[in-house]
N, C-alpha and C positions, 0 to 999 in steps of 0.2 A: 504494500500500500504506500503512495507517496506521501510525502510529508505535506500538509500546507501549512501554507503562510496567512494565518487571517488577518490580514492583510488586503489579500486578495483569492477567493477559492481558487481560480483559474490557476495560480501561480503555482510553481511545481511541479505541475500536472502534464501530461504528455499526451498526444493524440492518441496513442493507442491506450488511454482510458477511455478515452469518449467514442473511437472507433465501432462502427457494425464493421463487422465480418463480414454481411451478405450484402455482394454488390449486386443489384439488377442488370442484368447485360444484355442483346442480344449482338445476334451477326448484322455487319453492318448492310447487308441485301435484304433486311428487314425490311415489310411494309410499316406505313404508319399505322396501321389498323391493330398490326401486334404492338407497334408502341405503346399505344393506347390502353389497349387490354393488362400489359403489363403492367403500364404505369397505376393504372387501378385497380386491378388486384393486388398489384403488395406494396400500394398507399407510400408512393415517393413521388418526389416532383422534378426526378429526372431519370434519365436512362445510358448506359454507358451501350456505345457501341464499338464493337471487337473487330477483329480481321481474322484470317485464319488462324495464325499464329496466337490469337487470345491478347492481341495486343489493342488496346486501349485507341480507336483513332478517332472518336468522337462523343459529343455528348448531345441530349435530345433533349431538351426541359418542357414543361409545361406551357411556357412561355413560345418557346418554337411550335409547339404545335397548333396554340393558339394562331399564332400566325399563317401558318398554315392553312386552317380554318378562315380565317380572314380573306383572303387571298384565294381560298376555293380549288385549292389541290384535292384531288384523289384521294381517297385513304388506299388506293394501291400505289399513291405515291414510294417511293424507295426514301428510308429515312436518311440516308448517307447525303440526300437532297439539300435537306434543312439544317442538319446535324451542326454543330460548334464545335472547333478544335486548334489544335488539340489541346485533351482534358487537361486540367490542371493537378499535378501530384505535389503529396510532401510526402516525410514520411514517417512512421511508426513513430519514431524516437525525434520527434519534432515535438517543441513546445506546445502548449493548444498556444499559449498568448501570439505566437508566433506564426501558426495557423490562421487564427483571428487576422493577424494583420493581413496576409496574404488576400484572405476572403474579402476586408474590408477594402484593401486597397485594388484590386482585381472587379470589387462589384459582384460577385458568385456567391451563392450559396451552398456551396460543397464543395470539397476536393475529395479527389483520389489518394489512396495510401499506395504506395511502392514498399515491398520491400527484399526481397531475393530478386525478382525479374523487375528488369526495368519495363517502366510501359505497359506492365500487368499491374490493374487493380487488386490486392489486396484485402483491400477493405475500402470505407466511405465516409466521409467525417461531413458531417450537417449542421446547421443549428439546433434543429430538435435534440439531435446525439448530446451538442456541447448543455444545453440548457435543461434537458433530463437529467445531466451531472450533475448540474451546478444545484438542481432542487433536491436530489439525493442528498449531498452533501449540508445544503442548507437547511432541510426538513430535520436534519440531527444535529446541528450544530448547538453548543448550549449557550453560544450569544446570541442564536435567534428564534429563541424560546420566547411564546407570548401565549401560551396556551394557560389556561385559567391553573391559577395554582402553583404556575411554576416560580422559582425563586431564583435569587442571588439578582445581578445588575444586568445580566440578560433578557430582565423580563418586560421592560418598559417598551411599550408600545410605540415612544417619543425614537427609538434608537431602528424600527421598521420603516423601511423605502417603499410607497407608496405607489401606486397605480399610476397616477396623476407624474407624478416625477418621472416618469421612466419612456410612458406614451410618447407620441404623436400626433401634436393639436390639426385638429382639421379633419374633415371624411371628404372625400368623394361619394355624391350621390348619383344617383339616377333614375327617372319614374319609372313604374310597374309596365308602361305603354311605352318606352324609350325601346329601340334596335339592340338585340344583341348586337349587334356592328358597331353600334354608338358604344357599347360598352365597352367593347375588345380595343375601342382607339383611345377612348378614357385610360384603363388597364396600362395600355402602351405608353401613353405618353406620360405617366404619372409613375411607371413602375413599380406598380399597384398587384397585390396576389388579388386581391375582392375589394368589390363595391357595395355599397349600401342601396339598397331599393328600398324608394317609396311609394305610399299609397297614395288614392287622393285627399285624402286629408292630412296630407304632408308625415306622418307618423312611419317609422320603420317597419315594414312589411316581412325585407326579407335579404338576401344573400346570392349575390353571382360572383363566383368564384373563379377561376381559371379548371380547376377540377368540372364544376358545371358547366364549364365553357369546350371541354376537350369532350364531355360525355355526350354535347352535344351534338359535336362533331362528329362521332360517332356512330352515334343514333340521323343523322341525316337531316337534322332542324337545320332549316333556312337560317341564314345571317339576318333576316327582315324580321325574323320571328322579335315577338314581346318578350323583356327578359321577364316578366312574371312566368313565362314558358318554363325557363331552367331551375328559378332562383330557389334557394333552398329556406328554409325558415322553421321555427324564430330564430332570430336573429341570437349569436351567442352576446352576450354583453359582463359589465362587470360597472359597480361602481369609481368613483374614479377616485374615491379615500378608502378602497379594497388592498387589504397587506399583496405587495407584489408575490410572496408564496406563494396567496392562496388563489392568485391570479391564473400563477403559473401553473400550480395544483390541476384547474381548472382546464387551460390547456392540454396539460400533458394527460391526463386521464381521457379528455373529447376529442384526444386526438386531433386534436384544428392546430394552426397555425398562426392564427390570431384572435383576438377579442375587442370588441368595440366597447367603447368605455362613453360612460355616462353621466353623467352631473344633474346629482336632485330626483331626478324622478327618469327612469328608464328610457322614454320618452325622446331626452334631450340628449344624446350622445355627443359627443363635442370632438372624439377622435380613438385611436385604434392603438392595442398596444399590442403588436407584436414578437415574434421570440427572437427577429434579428434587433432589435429594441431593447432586448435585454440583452442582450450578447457584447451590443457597444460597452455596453456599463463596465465589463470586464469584473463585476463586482459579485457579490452573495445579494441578499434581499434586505438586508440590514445594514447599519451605519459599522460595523463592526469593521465591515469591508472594505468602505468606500473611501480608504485612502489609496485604494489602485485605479479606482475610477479614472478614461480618457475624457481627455476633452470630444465633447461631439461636435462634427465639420456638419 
C-alpha cells in the first residue's frame, strides 16, 4: 500500500492504483455499429482500436461518434475512418499527479498504460478510475469524518469542500422541441458530455447525453428528431451546500459522470459538477487536503 501524504491523496500514489486492467479494444476494420454496441455494453466512453499485431493505433470516443452521427455516416462506416491517434500512453509506474497533468494538459480523458510491449494497452486510466480512488480513500480517512458521533478535530463540518466550490457555474440548456442536431452542435462547441432539457414551463424535464446521443445513432432517429425523443430523466441533481463525498458517493454508485447542482429548491440548478471537476482539485473532499490544491486555468 503506498504511503500518503494528507496533504494531498493523489500524492504518492501511482497509476497503476487507479488503473483497470480491462481495456475495450477492437480490430481497427471494425464497423461503427460494433463500436457502438461495445461502447455500451461495458459503459466506457471510448474504444481503443488495435492492428494485427495488438498494437494500439487509435482511439474512438463518444465524442467521435457523435460526430459521426452529425454528419450522417453509415454505421457500416469503418471506424479506423473517424478514429484519433495515436493513443496517448504513460505508464504503470507513473505518478497519477503526473498522469493528471498529461490529461489536463492534452485535453483527454484517459490514457493508455504501457508496460512490457510498447504500443500495447495494458490497462486504462480514467477519471472515474482516479476519483473512485480518491472517494475510497477519503470515505476512510479520519480527517474527513462528519458522520454523526464521530470525534476528535476531524469532525467539523467547517473543514468539508462543498459542492458549490468544486462545480461549474452555468448549464447549457435546450427545449424538449429543440433538434437533436441543435444539440450535438451545443455539445461540440461547449465541450459538453450533457445538456439540460427543458419543458415549457421552463422547469428541468430531462437529460441528453452523448451516450443518448450514440444510442440514437444507433437505433436510426433522424438528426431533426425532438430531443425529448432521447432524453433520459429525472434529471440526477444534488444541492449545491451537499459534502463533495457525498456528491461523489452519489456518482460513483449511479454510475453517471456528472451531476447538476442546484440552489434552494431543485428547481433552480445554477451548474454541473463533474468528476473531471474534481480531479482538477488534485485534492481529498476536505480542507485537510487542500494544500495541494492547483490553480484552475
Amino acid at each position: 500500500m503506498p504511503v500518503i501524504d494528507h496533504r494531498g491523496v493523489l500524492q504518492g500514489l501511482r497509476v497503476r492504483d487507479a488503473m483497470r486492467r480491462q481495456v475495450i479494444q477492437l480490430p481497427r476494420q471494425a464497423l461503427l455499429e460494433q463500436v457502438i454496441r461495445h461502447t455500451i455494453k461495458y459503459k466506457v466512453n471510448a474504444l481503443l482500436l488495435v492492428d494485427e499485431a495488438q498494437r494500439a493505433v487509435g482511439v474512438v470516443s463518444k465524442t467521435d461518434l457523435m460526430g459521426a452521427y452529425y454528419a450522417g455516416l453509415p454505421l457500416t462506416t469503418p471506424a479506423r475512418n473517424i478514429m484519433v491517434g495515436p493513443p496517448l500512453f504513460c505508464r504503470a509506474d507513473d505518478s497519477l499527479e503526473a498522469a493528471l497533468d498529461v490529461m489536463q494538459a492534452q485535453r483527454v480523458h484517459r490514457l493508455y498504460v504501457a508496460e512490457e510491449v510498447p504500443e500495447q494497452a495494458a490497462g486504462v486510466l480514467a477519471y472515474p478510475d482516479i476519483m473512485g480512488l480518491l472517494y475510497r480513500f477519503c470515505h476512510k480517512c479520519e480527517r474527513a469524518r462528519h458522520r454523526p458521533g464521530a470525534s476528535g478535530p476531524g469532525r467539523s463540518l467547517l473543514d468539508s469542500l462543498k459542492v458549490r466550490e468544486v462545480m461549474t457555474s452555468g448549464i447549457l440548456t435546450y427545449a424538449q422541441t429543440d433538434t437533436l442536431l441543435a444539440v450535438m452542435e451545443g455539445l461540440a462547441a461547449q465541450r459538453l458530455g450533457a445538456v439540460l432539457i427543458r419543458g415549457e414551463d421552463r422547469r428541468p424535464v430531462g437529460v441528453v447525453s452523448k451516450t443518448d446521443l450514440i444510442l440514437a445513432y444507433k437505433h436510426g432517429v433522424p438528426v431533426a428528431a425532438p430531443a425529448r425523443t432521447v432524453m433520459t430523466s429525472p434529471v440526477q441533481a444534488s444541492d449545491h451546500q451537499e459534502l463533495l463525498l457525498n456528491a461523489l458517493k452519489q456518482m460513483i454508485f449511479a454510475d453517471i459522470h456528472r451531476l447538476f447542482v442546484y440552489k434552494d429548491q431543485p428547481e433552480n440548478l445554477v451548474g454541473v459538477l463533474a468528476l473531471s471537476d474534481v480531479a482538477r482539485f488534485r485534492s481529498g473532499t476536505c480542507r485537510a487536503c487542500v494544500t495541494s490544491r492547483i490553480r484552475i486555468r
